[in-house]
Each structure stands twice: as C-alpha cells, then as structure tokens.
C-alpha positions in Angstrom: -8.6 11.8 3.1 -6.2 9.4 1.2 -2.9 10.7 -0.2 -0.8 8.8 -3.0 3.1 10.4 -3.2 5.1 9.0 -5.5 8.6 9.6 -3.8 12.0 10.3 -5.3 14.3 7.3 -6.3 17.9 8.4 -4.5 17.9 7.8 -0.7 19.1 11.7 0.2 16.3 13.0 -1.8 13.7 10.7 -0.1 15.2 11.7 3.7 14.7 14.9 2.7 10.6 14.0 1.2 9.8 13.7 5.3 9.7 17.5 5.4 6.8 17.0 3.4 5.1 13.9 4.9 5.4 16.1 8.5 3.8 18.7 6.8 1.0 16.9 5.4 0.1 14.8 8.5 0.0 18.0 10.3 -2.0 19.3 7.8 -4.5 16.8 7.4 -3.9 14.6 10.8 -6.5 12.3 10.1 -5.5 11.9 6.5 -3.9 7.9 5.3 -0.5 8.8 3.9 1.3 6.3 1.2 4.1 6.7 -0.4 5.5 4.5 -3.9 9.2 4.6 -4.1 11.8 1.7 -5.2 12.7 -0.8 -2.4 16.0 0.5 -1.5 14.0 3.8 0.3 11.6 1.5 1.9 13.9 0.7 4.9 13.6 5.0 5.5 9.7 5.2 4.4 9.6 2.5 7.7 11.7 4.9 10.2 9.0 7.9 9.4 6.0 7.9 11.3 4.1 10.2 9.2 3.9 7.5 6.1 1.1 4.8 6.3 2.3 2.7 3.6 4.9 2.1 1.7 4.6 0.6 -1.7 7.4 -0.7 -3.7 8.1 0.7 -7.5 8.9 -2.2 -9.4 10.3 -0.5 -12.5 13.6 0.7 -12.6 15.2 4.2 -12.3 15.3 4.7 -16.3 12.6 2.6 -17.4 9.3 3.7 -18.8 7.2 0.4 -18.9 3.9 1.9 -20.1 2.1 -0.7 -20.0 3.4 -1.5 -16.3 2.8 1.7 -15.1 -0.7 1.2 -16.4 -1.5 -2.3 -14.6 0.4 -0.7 -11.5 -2.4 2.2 -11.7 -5.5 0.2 -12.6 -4.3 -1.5 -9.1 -4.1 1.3 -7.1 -7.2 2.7 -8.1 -9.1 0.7 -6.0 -7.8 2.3 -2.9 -9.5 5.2 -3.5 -6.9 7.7 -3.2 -8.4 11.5 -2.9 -4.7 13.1 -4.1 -1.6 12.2 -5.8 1.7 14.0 -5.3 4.5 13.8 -7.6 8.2 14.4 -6.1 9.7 13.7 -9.3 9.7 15.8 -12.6 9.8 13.4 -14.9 7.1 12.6 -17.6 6.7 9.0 -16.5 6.6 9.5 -12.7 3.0 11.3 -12.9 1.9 8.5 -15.0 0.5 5.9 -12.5 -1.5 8.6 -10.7 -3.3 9.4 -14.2 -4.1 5.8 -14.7 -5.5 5.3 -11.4 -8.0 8.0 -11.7 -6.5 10.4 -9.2 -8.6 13.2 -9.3 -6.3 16.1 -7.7 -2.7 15.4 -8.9 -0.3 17.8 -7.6 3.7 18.1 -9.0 6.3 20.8 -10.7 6.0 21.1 -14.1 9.1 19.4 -14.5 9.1 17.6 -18.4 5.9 19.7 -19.3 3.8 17.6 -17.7 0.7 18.9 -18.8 -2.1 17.2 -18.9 -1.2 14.7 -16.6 -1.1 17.1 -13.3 -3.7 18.7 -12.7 -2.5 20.8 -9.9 0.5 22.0 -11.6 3.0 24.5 -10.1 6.1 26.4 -12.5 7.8 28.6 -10.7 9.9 26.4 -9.0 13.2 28.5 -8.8 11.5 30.4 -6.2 11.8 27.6 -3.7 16.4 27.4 -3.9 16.1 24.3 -1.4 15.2 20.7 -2.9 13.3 20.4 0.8 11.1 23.5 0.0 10.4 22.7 -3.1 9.0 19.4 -1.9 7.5 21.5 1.0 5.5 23.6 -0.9 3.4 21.0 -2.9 1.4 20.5 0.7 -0.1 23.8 0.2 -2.5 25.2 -2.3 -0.5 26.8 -5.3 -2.3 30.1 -4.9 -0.3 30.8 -1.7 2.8 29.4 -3.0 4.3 32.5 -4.4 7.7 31.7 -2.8 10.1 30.3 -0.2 8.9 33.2 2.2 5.2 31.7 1.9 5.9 28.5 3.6 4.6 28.8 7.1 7.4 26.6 8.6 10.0 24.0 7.0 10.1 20.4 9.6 13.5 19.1 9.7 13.7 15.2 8.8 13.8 13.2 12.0 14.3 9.0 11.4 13.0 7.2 14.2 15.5 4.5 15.4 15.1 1.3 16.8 17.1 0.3 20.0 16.4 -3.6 19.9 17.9 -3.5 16.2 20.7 -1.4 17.0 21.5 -3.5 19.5 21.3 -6.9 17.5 23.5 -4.9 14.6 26.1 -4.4 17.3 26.4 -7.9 18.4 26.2 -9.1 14.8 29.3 -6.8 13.4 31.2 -7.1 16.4 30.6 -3.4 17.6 30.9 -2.0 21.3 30.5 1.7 22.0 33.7 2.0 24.4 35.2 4.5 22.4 33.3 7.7 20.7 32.1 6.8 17.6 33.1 9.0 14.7 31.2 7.7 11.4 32.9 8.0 7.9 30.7 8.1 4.7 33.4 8.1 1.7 30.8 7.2 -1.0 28.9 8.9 -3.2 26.6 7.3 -5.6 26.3 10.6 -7.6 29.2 10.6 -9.3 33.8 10.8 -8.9 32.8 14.8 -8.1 31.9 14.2 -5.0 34.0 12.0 -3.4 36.8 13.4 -1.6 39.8 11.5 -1.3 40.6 8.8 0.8 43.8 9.7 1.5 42.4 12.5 3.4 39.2 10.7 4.8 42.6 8.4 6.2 44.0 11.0 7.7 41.1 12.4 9.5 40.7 8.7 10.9 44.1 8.8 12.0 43.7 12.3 13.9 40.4 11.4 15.7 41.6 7.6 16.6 45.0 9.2 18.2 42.9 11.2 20.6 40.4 8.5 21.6 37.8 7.6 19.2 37.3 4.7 17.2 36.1 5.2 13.2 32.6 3.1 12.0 33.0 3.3 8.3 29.8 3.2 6.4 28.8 2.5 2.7 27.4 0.3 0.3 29.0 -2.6 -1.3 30.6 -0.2 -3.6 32.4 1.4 -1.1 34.3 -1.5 0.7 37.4 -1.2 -1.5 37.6 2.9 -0.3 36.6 1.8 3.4 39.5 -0.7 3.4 41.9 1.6 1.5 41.6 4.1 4.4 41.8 1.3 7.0 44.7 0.0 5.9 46.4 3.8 5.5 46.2 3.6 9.4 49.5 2.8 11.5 48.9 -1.1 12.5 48.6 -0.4 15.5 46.0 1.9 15.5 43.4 -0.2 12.9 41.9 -2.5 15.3 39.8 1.0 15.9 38.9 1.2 12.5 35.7 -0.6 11.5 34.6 -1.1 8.1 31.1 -1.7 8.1 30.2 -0.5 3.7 29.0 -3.5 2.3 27.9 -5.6 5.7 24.7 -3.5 7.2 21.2 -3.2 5.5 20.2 0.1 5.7 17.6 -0.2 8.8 21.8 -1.1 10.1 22.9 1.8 8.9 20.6 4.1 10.5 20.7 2.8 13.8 24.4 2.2 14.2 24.6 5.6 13.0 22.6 6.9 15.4 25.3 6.1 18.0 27.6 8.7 16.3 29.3 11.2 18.5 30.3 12.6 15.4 30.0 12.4 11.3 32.0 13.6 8.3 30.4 12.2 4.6 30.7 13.9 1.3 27.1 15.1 -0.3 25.2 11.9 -0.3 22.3 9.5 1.4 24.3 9.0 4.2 24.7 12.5 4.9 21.1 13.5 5.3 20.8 10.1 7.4 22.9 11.7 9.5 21.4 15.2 9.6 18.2 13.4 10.1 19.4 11.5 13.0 20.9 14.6 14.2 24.5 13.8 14.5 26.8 16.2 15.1 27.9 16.0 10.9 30.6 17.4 8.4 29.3 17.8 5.4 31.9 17.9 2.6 31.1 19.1 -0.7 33.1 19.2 -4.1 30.9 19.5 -7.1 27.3 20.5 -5.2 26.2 23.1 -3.1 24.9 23.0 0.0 22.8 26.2 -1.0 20.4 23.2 -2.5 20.6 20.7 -0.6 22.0 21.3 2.6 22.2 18.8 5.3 19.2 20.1 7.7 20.1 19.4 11.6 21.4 22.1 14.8 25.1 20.9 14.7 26.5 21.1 11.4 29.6 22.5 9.7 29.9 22.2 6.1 33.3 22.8 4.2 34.1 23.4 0.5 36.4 25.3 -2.4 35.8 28.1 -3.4 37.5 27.7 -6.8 35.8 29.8 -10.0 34.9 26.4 -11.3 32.5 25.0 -8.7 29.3 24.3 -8.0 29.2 22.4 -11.8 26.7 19.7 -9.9 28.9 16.8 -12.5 29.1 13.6 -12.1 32.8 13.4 -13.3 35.0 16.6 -13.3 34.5 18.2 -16.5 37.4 20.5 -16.3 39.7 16.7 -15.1 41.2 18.0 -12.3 39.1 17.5 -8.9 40.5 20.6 -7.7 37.0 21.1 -5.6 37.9 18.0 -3.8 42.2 17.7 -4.1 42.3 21.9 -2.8 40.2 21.1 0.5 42.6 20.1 3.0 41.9 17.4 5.5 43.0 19.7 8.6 39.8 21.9 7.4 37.4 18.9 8.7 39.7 18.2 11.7 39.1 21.9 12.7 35.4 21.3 12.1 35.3 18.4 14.1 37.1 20.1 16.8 34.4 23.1 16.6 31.4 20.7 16.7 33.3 19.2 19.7 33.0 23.0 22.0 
C-alpha cells in the first residue's frame, strides 16, 4: 500500500499529525507513508520515523493556484498512491488528491467537500481533541462513532539527533553546566496568546537565582521579546540568559530542546515540540484551551484564567483587555515548575 497525507500548514498542528502517522504504520506496517506539507514542517516530517517522504507544498498558506494544484497532481499520480488523507478542511487542500486520481480519499467534511472526498466523515465534534480527530481518519468511518472508538491515541515522539545537537551547541556557544529551563514567548497565532514578557522575565529571574540558566527559543519574530526579557534580568545574572529566537533552524530547535530540564511556552509549535520531546513543560494558555489541543507528554502542568470571557480562541483580544494573559500571575508557573521539579 501507498498513502498520500496532505499535512496541516502550522508546525503544532503537524507535531500533533504523528499520532496519526504512528497509527497508520502500525496499521499497515508494510505500507509507504508520504506526507505534502509547506517546507517549514519538513525539518519535523524528518524527526518522525513513521513518514517515508516528505514532499514540499509549494503554494502558499492562502493561495488557491488551480491550475498549480493541478500540475502538482498530474505529478503525483505517477506514484501510484492507493489512498489520500486530508488533515485540512479546506476546499483546496483535497484538491491535488482529486487530480491525481486517488482512488480512496479520506478527510472531514470541512468546506463541504463533497465530491472531492470520497471517504468523507461529518461528525467531527465527537472527536474534542485536534489529535483524535486526526486519529480517527486511520480507521474505517463505520467504526468511528466517537472519541471512545479509538483503540489507542500514540503520543507524538520526535526523534533527535545527538551529532546535531552537539554541532548546534558548539555553533551558539551553548554548554549544559547549568539546568536548562527553555522559554517559548512567541506565538504565531495571534497577541491572545502571548503572555507577557514581563512575567516570562520574571520567571527567568526566579529559576536563574536558584541555579539554572534560561535557552530562549523563537523565530525571528521573537528576538525583540527574547531580548526584552534578557535585558529585564539584573546584569549580573544575564550572562545565563541565552537568546537563541531567530539564530537556530528548526532541526536546532528540536535538539537543543531536547536538553531541557524543564519548559514553559504559551500555546504554540514550540509547545507541542516540547511535549513531543517529553520535556518536563508549562503550558500557558490565554485565548485557547487545552481541552483541544493539549500539550500530550507524562510531565505536564498547564495554567490558565478562568475569566467569563475565555476560551474566545482570537487572534487579538476582542474584548481589548488581555485579562486571560495580564490576571495569570507569574508565581503560578514558578509553582508549576517547582511541582514538575518533586
């Protein structure tokens, strides 16, 4: 058997698709798994052992490109594929399967998506988790009833490399000496759930008083928060502080990571890196809920409001006041910590 999935496009959503490539490998262990997603998930498609292949979307997020899509399918249907599985819901996302002649195409119904799945599933707000509803499209949609119908849910596990961990060390300068605690201030979702820095400072302060030093990770639009909650820290204390957004690939990311004693990151990529390397992790939430995407691993604390207001799942506070984020104290994730600690 040959299996096409075309993955999700945001880099928590496609740690969390490896519940589903463990699921069909041990399905169908024989089976030639690929997987077409844009080339910033590549880097995690290459850190899962289940996946095959990975094969680069060249069209952007937003764009349709019909007549891209089509040349991309008329290519792909050369290699034969036996089944297509769609992570996404949207219209466009189920097109390249149709065009390479897929016969069994499985998805959600998503934007009414008739037509083009053929194997199409609608009672998706059975499944509450984001990783069961990926789960379930591995298994035939007359037993898929519900959540309860799954036989088992994998975790996400990331393979990491020690010759490029090392390498990343030496590059940035790094030495493990100190326990690491990792920061993740980003969020490419959206203002609503970034907590503040002030308090992501402060948290760096507590845990390099006592003996740890602070790896800050990010992408390049996270440097000017990892240097604002560097430079909140006492001078004589930042020479522990490391800000790493902006200066590791992600293959970096993951393995530097991995040397975590501990991590605290709002809801984003970098979180469910994390879970999936299983760090001991603090997962902070404002504007989501962890009752849809939670991060999956043994040692895990997650902290939130519980304002009227929240979950909205908004980019940008609606209401303009961040109170999901401003009303969490930062000794709540220093008590965290502390418990992951024992």
């Amino acid at each position: 058997m040959k299996i096409l999935v075309i993955g999700p496009s945001w880099v928590g959503d496609m740690v969390m698709s490896q519940s589903l490539y463990i699921t069909l490998k041990k399905q169908h262990p024989e089976a030639e798994l690929h997987v077409m997603a844009p080339a910033w998930c590549c880097a995690l498609l290459e850190r899962m052992p289940e996946v095959d292949k990975a094969i680069v979307m060249p069209l952007g997020h937003g764009d349709f490109g019909l007549t891209e899509r089509f040349r991309l399918g008329r290519k792909l249907a050369t290699e034969g594929y036996d089944w297509a599985i769609i992570q996404p819901n949207s219209l466009k996302s189920a097109l390249i399967p149709l065009f390479a002649g897929i016969k069994k195409r499985t998805g959600w119904k998503g934007e009414s998506r008739y037509g083009l799945l053929n194997d199409l599933r609608s009672n998706k707000r059975d499944f509450p988790l984001m990783v069961e509803r990926y789960n379930a499209l591995a298994y035939p949609k007359a037993q898929m009833q519900n959540h309860q119908n799954i036989p088992e849910l994998p975790w996400p596990a990331l393979s990491v490399n020690a010759n490029n961990q090392q390498s990343a060390l030496t590059e940035l300068n790094l030495n493990t000496t100190r326990a690491i605690l990792s920061l993740c201030p980003g969020a490419e979702f959206g203002p609503a759930k970034r907590w503040p820095e002030t308090y992501y400072a402060e948290v760096a302060q507590h845990q390099i008083e006592r003996g740890r030093q602070v790896w800050i990770f990010g992408s390049a639009k996270d440097i000017a928060v990892a240097e604002a909650i560097k430079h909140q820290q006492p001078e004589r204390l930042r020479e522990h502080c490391h800000v790493l957004a902006g200066r590791t690939s992600l293959h970096q990311a993951i393995d530097l990571m991995a040397l975590s004693t501990a991590v605290v990151s709002n809801d984003s990529g970098l979180m469910h890196i994390a879970a999936a390397l299983q760090r001991p992790l603090v997962g902070v939430y404002g504007s989501t809920s962890p009752q849809y995407t939670p991060p999956l691993a043994e040692k895990v604390a997650v902290v939130h409001t519980d304002i009227e207001c929240r979950p909205c799942f908004k980019r940008e506070c609606p209401l303009g006041h961040l109170k999901c984020l401003k009303e969490l104290p930062p000794q709540r994730v220093i008590d965290a910590l502390a418990r992951l600690a024992g």
